[in-house]
C-alpha positions in Angstrom: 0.0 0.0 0.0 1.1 3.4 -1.1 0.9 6.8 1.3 0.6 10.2 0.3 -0.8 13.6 1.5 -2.7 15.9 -0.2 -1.2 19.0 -0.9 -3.5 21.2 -2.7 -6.1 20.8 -5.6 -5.2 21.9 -9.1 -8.7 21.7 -11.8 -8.9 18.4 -11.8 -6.1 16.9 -9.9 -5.2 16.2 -6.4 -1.2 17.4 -6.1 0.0 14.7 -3.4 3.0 14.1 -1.6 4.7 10.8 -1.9 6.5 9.0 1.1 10.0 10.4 -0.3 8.5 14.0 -0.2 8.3 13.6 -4.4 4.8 15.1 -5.6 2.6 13.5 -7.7 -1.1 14.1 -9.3 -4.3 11.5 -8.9 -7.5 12.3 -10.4 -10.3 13.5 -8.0 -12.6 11.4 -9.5 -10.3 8.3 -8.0 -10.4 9.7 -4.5 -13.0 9.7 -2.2 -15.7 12.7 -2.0 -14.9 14.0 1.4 -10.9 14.4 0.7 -9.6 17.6 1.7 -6.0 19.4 1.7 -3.9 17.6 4.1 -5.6 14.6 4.3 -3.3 11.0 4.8 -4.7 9.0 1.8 -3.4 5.2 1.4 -4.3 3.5 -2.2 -4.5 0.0 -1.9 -3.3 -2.8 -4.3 -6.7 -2.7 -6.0 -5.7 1.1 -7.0 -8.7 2.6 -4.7 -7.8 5.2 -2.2 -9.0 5.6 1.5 -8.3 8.8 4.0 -6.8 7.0 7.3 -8.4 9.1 9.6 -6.2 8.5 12.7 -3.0 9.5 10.5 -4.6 12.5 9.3 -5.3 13.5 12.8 -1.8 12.5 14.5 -0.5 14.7 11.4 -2.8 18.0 12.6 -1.8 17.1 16.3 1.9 17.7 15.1 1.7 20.8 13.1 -0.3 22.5 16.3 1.9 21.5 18.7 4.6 23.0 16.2 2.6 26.2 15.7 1.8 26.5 19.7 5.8 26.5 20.5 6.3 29.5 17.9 4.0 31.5 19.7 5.0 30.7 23.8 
């Protein structure tokens, strides 16, 4: 199973971040409905994509805690 996280949308596309921080695109239509920016997205080996939930969170938990120790 593949990782990635979305970066931004472009038209079409979902730009994604690959494990080894290259970026690549993946058709919206291929990915589910509810996929935002920033959401953890695994694609399985049948080529479907689902948003792991928990990774997506523990990612958010991360950048606050980064963002709260700029501003102390």
């Amino acid at each position: 199973m593949k990782k990635y996280i979305v970066d931004r949308f472009e038209g079409e596309y979902a730009v994604c971040e690959k494990e080894d921080l290259t970026l690549v695109n993946i058709l919206r239509s291929k990915l589910p409905a509810e996929t935002k920016e920033g959401d953890c997205l695994v694609e399985k080996d049948d080529g479907s994509f689902y948003i792991d939930i928990e990774a997506t969170m523990d990612r958010k938990r991360q950048i606050r805690r980064k963002l709260d120790s700029l501003f102390e």
